[in-house]
Legacy VTK file of the C-alpha trace (Angstrom):
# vtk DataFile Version 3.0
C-alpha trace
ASCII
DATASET POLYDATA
POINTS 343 float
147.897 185.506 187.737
145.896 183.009 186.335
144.068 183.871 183.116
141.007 182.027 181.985
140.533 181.642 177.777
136.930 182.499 177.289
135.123 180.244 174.667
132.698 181.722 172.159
129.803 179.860 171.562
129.950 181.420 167.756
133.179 180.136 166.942
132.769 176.254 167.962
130.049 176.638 165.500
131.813 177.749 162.691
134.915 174.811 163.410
132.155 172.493 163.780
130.151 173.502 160.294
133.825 173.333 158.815
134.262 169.763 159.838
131.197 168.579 158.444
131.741 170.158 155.351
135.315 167.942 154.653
133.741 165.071 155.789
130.671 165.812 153.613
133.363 166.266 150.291
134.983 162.861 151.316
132.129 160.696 151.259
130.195 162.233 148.006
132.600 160.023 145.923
134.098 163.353 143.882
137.173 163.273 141.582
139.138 160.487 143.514
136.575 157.997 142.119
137.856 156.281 139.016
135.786 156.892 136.049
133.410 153.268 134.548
135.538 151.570 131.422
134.661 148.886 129.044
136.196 146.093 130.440
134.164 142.700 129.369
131.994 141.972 126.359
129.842 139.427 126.580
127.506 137.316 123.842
124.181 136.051 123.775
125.756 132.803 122.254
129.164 131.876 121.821
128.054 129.411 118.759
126.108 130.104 116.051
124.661 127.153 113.552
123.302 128.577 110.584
121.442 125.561 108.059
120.794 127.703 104.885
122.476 130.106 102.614
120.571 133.877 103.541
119.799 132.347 107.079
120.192 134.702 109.852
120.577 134.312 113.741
120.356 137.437 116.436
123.132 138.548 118.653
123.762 141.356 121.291
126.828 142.036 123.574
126.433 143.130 127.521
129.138 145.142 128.231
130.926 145.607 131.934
133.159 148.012 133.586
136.371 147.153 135.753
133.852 146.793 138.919
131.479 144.214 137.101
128.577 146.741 136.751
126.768 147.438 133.170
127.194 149.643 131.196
123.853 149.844 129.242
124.625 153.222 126.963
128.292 151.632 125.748
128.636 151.839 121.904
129.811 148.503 120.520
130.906 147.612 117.464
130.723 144.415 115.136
132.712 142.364 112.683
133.342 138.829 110.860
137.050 138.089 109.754
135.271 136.188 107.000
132.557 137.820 105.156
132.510 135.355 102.205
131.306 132.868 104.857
129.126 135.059 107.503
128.473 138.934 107.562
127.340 141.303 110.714
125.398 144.199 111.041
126.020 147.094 113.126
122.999 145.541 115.585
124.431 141.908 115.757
122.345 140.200 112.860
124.558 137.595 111.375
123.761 136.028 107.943
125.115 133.445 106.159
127.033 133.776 102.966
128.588 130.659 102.046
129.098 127.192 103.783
132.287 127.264 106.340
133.032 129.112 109.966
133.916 132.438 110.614
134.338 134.718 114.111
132.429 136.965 114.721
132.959 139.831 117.397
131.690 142.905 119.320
134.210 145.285 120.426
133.785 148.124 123.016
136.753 150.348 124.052
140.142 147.764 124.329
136.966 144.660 125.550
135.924 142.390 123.198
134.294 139.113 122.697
133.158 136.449 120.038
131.274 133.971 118.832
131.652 131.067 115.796
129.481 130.915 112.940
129.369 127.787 111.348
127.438 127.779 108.205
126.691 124.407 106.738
123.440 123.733 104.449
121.388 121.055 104.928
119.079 119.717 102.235
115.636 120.341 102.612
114.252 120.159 98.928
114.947 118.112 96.104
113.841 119.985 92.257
112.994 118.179 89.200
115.141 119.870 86.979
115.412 118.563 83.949
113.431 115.365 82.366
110.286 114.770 83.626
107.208 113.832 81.957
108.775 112.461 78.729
107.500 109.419 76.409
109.433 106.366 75.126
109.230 103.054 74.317
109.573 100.107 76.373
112.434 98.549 77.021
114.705 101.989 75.528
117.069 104.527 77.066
114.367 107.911 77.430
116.099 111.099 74.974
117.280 113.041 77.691
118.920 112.495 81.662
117.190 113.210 84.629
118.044 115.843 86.657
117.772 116.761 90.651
118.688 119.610 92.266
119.077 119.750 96.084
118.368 122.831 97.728
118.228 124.232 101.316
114.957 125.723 103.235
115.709 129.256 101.729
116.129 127.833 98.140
119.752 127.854 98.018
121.200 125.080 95.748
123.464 122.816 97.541
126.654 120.638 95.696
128.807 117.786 97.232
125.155 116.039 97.960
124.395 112.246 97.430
121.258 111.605 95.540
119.487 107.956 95.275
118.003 107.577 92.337
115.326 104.707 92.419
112.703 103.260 89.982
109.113 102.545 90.265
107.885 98.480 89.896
108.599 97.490 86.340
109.930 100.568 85.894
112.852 99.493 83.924
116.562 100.503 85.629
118.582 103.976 85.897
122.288 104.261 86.032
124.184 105.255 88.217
122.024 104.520 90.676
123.509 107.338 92.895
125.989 110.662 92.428
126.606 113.814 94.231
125.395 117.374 93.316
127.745 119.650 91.728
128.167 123.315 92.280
124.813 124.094 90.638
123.280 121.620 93.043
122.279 119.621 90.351
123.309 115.562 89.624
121.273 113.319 86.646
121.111 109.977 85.643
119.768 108.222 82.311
116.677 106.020 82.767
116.008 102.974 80.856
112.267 102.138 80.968
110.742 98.706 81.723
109.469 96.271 79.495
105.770 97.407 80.695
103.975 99.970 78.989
102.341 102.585 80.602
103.144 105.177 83.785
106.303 104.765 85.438
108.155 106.691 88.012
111.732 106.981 89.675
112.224 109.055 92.934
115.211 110.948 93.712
116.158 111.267 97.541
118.949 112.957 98.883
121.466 110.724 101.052
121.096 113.186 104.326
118.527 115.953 105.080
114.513 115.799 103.567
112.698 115.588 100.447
112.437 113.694 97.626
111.384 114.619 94.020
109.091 112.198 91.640
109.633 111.826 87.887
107.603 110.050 85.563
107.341 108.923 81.957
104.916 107.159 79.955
106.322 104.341 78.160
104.838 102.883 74.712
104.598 99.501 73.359
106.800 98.902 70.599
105.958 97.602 67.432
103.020 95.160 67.032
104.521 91.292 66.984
101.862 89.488 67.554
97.627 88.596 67.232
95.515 86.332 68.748
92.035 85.678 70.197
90.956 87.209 73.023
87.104 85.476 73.401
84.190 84.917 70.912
85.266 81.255 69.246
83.100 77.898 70.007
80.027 80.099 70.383
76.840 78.173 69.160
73.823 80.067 67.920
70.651 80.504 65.105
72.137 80.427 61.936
70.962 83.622 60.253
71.482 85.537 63.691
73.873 87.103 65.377
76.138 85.609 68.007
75.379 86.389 71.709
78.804 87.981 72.021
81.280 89.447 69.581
84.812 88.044 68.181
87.581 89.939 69.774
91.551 89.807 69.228
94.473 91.361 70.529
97.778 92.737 69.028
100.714 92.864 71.183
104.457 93.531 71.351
106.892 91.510 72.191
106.621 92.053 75.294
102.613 91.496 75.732
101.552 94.761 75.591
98.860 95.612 73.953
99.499 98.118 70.866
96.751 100.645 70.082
96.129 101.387 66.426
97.133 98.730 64.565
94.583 97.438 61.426
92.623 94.059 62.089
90.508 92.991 58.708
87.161 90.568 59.989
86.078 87.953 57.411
83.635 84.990 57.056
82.767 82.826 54.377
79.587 81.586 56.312
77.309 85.116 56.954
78.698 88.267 57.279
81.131 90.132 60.086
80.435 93.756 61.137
82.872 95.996 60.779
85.031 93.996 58.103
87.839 96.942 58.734
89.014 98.024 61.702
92.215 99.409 64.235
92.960 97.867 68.019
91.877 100.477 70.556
93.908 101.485 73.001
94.601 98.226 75.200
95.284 96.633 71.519
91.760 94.626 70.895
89.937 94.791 68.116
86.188 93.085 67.470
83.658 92.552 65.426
79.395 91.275 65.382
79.643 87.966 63.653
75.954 87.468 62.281
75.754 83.608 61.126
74.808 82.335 57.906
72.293 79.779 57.102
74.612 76.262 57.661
73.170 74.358 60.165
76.587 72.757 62.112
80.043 74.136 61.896
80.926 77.859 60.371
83.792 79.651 60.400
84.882 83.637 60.540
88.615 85.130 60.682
90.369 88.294 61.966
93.524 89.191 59.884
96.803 91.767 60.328
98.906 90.519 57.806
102.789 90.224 59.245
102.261 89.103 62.459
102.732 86.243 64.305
99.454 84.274 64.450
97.977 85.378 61.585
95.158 84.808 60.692
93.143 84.001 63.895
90.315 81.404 63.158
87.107 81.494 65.324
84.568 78.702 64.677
80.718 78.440 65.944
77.967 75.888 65.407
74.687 77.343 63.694
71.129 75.419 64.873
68.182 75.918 63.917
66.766 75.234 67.680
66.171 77.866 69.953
65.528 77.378 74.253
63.715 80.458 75.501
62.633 78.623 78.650
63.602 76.100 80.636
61.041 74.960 84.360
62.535 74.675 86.357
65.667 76.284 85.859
67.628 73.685 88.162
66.527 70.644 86.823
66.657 67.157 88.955
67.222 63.761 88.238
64.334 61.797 88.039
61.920 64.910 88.044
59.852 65.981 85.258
61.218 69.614 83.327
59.808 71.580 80.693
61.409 73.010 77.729
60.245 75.814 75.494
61.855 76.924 71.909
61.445 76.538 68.359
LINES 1 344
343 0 1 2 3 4 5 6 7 8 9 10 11 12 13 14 15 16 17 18 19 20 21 22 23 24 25 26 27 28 29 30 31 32 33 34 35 36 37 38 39 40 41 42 43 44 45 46 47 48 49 50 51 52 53 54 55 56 57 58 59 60 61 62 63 64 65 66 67 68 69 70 71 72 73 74 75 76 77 78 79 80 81 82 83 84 85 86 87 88 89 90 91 92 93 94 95 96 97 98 99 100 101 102 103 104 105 106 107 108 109 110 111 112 113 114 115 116 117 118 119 120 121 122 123 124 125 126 127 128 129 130 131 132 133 134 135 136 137 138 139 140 141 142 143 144 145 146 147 148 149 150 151 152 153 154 155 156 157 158 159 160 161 162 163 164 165 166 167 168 169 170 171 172 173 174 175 176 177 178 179 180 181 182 183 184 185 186 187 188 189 190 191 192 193 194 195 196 197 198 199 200 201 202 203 204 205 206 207 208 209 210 211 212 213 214 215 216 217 218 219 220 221 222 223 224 225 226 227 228 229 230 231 232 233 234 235 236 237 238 239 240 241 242 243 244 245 246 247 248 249 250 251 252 253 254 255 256 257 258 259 260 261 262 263 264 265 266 267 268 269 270 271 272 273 274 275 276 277 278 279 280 281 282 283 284 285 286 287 288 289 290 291 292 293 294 295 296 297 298 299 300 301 302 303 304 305 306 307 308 309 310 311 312 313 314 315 316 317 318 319 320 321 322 323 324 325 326 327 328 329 330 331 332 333 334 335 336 337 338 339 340 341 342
């Protein structure tokens, strides 16, 4: 006898729910999936160039899992192996400390990665330090050295810099010419001023990087050496008047330079000189109104500083008693008729 198995429609439903459901578990990706690890760390830069002590540069890290994906919420953290050169924060923000290299790197789970820091300053500002402005006398050493001090863009002083050192025109010489900064950032030189008097300069500039720094001194005549005339001899004029223009001398160094202050006496044996007493001013002339006496023909006057070379100076001038007020026309020529008016 043949029997017949009878299917039930209620069953092949339930088997065929119960399938689903297994294959539904297998694809959802459930506990056989391996869980994300930090794997790579990579830096925004791999080199870092830092130009001044306190300078600071940005970094961040992007780390990966083992299937290349990011992992956005992964803690990393940062260090330098050498914080006397470069230091980190815990966001990436390097700074420099002193000049050399140091490594610096993020670290998340067993991943990590670096970068080099290279610190080196670079001189962006030269300081007058020390001996500006001062007064001397020509031709001497100034009292004290000049100094320049190097810095970087943040202020930082910088040693193991060359500084040139050079003068002004007639500025006189400095030695040494050159020398490198020490460990206050600081290098000097003496400076020996011209035989000029007046304003001089010398301007330090460092041997690589910018700026420059500008000293100056003032540099006084020495002692008075010498007097002579300046203009005011061979005038003629009306005796009993004074000269058109007045007698003037100067007193100079031995170098030419005028020296201010020096006393200049005015005499005359034919009318009378005005002042009599007197001191150079400050390009080192003196002068004096020389008012002439009644001689008709030569007369003499005289300026005086006793001690120096070319003492006295002698000025002569021819007194007349004939005055021109007029003379028509002014351009007179040959063979044409002029007239003259005077007394």
């Amino acid at each position: 006898m043949t029997r017949q198995l009878l299917r039930s429609p209620a069953l092949t439903v339930a088997v065929l729910a119960s399938m689903t459901g297994v294959w539904a578990c297998k694809d959802s990706g459930g506990p056989d999936e391996p869980t994300p690890v930090p794997t790579t760390v990579t830096l925004s830069k791999t080199a870092v160039s830092l130009d001044a002590i306190g300078a600071t540069d940005q970094l961040s890290a992007t780390v990966r899992d083992q299937n290349g994906n990011t992992m956005s919420t992964a803690s990393v953290s940062w260090a330098s192996n050498d914080q006397a050169v470069a230091t980190v924060s815990a966001s990436g923000l390097v700074a420099a400390v002193a000049n050399g290299t140091a490594q610096v790197t993020a670290t998340s789970g067993s991943a990590n990665g670096s970068a080099t820091v290279t610190v080196a300053q670079v001189p962006a500002q030269v300081q007058k330090a020390a001996g500006d402005a001062q007064t001397g006398t020509v031709g001497q050493a100034l009292t004290d050295l000049l100094y320049a001090r190097v810095n970087d863009r943040l202020g930082n002083a910088i040693s193991g810099v060359t500084v040139n050192f050079a003068v002004s025109a007639n500025g006189g010489v400095v030695s040494p010419t050159s020398g490198a900064t020490g460990a206050d950032g600081r290098v000097g030189t003496e400076w020996t001023l011209g035989t000029l008097s007046g304003s001089h300069s010398v301007t330090a500039t460092p041997a690589t990087g910018s700026g420059s720094a500008d000293f100056t001194a003032t540099a006084d005549p020495e002692a008075a050496a010498a007097i002579s005339e300046v203009s005011g001899s061979g005038q003629t004029g009306l005796i009993n008047t004074a000269l058109a223009n007045p007698l003037v001398v100067a007193v100079v160094d031995q170098f030419d330079n005028g020296v201010p202050g020096v006393g200049v006496t005015f005499s005359t044996s034919d009318g009378l000189v005005s002042p009599t007493n007197t001191t150079t001013d400050a390009s080192g002339q003196a002068q004096a109104t020389w008012t002439l006496g009644s001689t008709i023909g030569a007369q003499t006057a005289q300026a005086s500083s006793p001690g120096l070379t070319g003492d006295p100076v002698t000025f002569t001038a021819t007194g007349t008693d004939l005055s021109i007020t007029t003379i028509t026309p002014d351009t007179i020529v040959e063979g044409a008729s002029a007239t003259i008016t005077g007394t």
